[in-house]
C-alpha positions in Angstrom: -41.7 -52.4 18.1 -40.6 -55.4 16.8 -37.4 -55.8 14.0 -39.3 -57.0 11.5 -41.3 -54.0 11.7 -38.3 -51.7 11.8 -36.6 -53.0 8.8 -39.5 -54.1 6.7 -38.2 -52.8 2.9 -39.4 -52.9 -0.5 -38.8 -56.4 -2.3 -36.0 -57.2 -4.3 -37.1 -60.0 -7.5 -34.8 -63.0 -9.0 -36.5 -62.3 -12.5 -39.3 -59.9 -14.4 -41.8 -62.8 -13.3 -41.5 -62.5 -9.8 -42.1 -59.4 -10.5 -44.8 -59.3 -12.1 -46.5 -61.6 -9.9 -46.1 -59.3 -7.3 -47.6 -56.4 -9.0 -50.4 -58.1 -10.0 -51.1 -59.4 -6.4 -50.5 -56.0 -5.1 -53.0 -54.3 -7.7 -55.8 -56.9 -6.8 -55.5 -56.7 -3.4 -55.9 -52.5 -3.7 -58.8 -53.3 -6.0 -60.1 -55.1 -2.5 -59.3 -52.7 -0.4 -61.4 -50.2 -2.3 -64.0 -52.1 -2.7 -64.1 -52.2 1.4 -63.6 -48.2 1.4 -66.5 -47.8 -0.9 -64.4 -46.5 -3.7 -66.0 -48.1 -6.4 -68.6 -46.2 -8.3 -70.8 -48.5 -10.2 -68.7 -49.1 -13.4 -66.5 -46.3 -12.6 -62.5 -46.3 -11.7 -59.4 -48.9 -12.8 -55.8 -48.7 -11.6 -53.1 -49.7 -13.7 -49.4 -51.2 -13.2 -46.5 -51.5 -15.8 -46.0 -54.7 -16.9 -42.2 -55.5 -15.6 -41.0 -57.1 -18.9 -42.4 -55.2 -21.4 -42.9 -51.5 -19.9 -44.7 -49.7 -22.4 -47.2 -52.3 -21.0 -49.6 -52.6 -18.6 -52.2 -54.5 -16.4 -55.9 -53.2 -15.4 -59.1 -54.0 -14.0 -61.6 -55.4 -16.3 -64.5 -53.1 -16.8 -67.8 -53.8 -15.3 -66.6 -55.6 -12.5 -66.5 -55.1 -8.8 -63.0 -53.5 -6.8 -64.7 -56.6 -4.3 -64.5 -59.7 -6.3 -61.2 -58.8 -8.4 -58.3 -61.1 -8.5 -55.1 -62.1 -10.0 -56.4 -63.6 -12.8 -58.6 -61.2 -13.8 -56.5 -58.8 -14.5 -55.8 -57.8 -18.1 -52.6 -57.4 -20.1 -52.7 -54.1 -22.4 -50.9 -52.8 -25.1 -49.4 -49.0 -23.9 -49.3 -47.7 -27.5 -52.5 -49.3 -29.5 -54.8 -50.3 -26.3 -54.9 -53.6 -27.6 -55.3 -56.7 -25.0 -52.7 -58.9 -25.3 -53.4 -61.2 -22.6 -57.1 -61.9 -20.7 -60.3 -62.7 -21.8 -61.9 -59.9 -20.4 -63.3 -56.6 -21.6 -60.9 -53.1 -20.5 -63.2 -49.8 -20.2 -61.4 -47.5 -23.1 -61.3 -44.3 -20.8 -59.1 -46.6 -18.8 -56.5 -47.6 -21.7 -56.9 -43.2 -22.8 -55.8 -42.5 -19.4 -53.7 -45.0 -18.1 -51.8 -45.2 -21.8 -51.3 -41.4 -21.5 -50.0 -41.2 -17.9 -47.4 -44.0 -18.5 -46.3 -42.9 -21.4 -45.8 -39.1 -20.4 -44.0 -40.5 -16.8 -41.7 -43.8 -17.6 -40.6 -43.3 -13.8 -44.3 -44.2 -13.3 -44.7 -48.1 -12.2 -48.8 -47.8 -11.4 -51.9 -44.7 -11.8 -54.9 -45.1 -9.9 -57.9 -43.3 -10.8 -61.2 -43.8 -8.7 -64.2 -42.1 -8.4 -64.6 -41.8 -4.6 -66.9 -39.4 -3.1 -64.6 -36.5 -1.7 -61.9 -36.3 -4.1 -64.3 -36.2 -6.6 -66.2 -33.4 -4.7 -63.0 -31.4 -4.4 -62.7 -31.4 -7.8 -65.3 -29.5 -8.6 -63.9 -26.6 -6.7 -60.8 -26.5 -9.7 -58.2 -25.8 -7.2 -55.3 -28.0 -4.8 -55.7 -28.8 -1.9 -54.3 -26.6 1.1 -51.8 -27.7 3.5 -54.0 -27.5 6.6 -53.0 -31.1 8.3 -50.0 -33.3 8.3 -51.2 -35.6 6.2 -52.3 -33.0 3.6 -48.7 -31.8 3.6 -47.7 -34.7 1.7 -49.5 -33.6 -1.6 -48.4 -29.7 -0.8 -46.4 -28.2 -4.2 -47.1 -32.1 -5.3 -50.7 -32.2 -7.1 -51.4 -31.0 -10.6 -54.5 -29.3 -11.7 -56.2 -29.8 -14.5 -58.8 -26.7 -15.2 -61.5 -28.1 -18.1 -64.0 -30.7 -17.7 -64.8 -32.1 -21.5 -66.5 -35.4 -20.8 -65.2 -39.1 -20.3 -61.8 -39.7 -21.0 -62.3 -41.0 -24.7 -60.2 -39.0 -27.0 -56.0 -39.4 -26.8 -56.1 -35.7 -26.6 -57.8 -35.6 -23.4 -55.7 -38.3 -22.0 -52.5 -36.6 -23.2 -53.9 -32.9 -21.3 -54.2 -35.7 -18.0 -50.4 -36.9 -18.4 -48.9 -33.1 -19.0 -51.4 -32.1 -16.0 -50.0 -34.4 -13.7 -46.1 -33.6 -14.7 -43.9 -34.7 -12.3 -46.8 -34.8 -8.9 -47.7 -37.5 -7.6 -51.5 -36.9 -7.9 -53.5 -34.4 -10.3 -57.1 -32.7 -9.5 -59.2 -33.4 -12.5 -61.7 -30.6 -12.6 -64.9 -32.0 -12.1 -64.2 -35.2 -12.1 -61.8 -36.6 -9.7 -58.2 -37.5 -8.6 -55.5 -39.5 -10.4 -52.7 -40.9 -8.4 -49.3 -42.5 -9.3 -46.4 -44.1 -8.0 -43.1 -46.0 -7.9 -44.8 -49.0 -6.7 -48.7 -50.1 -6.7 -48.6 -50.3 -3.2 -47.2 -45.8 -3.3 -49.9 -44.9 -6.2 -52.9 -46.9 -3.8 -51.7 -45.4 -0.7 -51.7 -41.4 -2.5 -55.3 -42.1 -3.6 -56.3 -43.6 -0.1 -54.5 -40.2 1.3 -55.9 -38.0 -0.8 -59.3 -39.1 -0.9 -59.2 -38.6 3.0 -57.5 -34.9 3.2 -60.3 -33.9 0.5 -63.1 -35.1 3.5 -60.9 -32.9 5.7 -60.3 -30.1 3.8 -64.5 -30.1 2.7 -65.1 -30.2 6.3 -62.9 -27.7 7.7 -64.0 -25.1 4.9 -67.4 -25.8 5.9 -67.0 -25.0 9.9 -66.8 -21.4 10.5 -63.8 -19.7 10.1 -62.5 -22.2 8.3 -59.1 -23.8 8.6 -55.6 -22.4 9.2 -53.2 -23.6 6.6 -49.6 -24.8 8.0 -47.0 -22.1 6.4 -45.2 -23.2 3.3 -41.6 -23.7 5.5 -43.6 -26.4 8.2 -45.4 -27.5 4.8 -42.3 -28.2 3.2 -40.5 -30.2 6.2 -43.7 -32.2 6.9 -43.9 -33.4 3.0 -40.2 -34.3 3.2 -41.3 -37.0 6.0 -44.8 -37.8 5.0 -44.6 -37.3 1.1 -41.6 -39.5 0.4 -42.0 -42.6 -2.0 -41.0 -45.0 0.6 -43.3 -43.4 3.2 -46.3 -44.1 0.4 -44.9 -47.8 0.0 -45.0 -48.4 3.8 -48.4 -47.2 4.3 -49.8 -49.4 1.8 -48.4 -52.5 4.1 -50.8 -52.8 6.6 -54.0 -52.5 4.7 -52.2 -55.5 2.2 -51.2 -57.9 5.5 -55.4 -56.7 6.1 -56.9 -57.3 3.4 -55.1 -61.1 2.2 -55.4 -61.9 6.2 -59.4 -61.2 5.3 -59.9 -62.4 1.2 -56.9 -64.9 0.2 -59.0 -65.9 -2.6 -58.0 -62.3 -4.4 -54.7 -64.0 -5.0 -56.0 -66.6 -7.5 
């Protein structure tokens, strides 16, 4: 194992537009990479990440276009408070801004939200409960996932966004009852990395409960050491490396 690999940390910024910079490229390039997991959902999904400078601000996906083709400068500056674009020429869905204003308003510890409409996540939600610690990897949501119960349509209505933000609290992820996962983070690269994560254990859980017997859950001790090693912030940040040094090395064009 090389040094580099040993000691590779978060980034440190000489101003808010490094910063920002960075953000952005890391938000386009998870837009890639779930393009190439087959995240995207015709129209569906947007991730967002707080604008460094102004934080009641954010950036976002423009609606109707693909998680494949998105780059840097299509992404598009909102307004937290009145959902109003400040900077791009593109449209924003508004059940993005509803959610996404919500979220980072309700957690200012939040830096990014990620909302997707993947196929097993979305599955587990209709079951209207968490998922179970039966893997490792599950371990890092366990006693760390919200739930919220009612399903009352798309996300139009600041009501409904504000029931998603006191759902989540203080988890990293919340199961939205027939309708999918949500996902945040301290970093773009930590709220991805949950939604990859998650979107995997819910495969894993759906498959286990459909093989008889079903599966054996780890006990809430074992549960509680392996999300201490697998749950952390930093652990979500490092995961997301990889798949980044991937998917640039593949598509350098998403950084324009």
């Amino acid at each position: 194992m090389s040094s580099t690999f040993r000691t590779r940390r978060p980034p440190k910024f000489d101003g808010p537009a490094d910063e920002r910079l960075h953000r952005k490229q890391r938000l386009a390039a998870a837009f890639r990479i779930f393009g190439r997991l087959g995240f995207g959902e015709g129209v569906a999904g947007h991730m967002a990440a707080r604008d460094p400078e102004q934080p009641d601000d954010y950036w976002v996906n423009p609606y109707g276009q693909s998680f494949r083709q998105i780059t840097v400068s299509d992404l598009v500056l909102v307004d937290g408070k009145t959902k109003a674009v400040l900077q791009g020429d593109n449209p924003v869905a508004f059940a993005a801004t509803t959610i996404h204003s919500a979220v980072h308003s309700a957690r200012p510890d939040v830096i990014a939200s990620v909302h997707a409409h993947a196929t097993h996540s979305r599955t587990w939600s209709s079951l209207g409960r968490p998922l179970d610690p039966i893997t490792q990897d599950a371990c890092a949501f366990f006693e760390d996932q919200g739930l919220l119960r009612d399903y009352t349509g798309v996300v139009l209505d600041d009501e409904e966004g504000r029931r998603i933000g006191e759902a989540l609290g203080p988890h990293k992820a919340v199961i939205l009852k027939n309708h999918g996962v949500l996902t945040v983070g301290s970093s773009v690269d930590e709220a991805a990395w949950w939604y990859i994560s998650i979107e995997s254990c819910c495969r894993s859980q759906l498959e286990a409960e459909a093989a008889t017997g079903g599966p054996t859950l780890i006990d809430a001790e074992n549960a509680k050491i392996a999300a201490s090693q697998v749950g952390s912030s930093r652990f979500g940040w490092f995961s997301f490396q990889p798949l980044y040094d991937w998917i640039v090395a593949e598509e350098p064009g998403l950084l324009g």
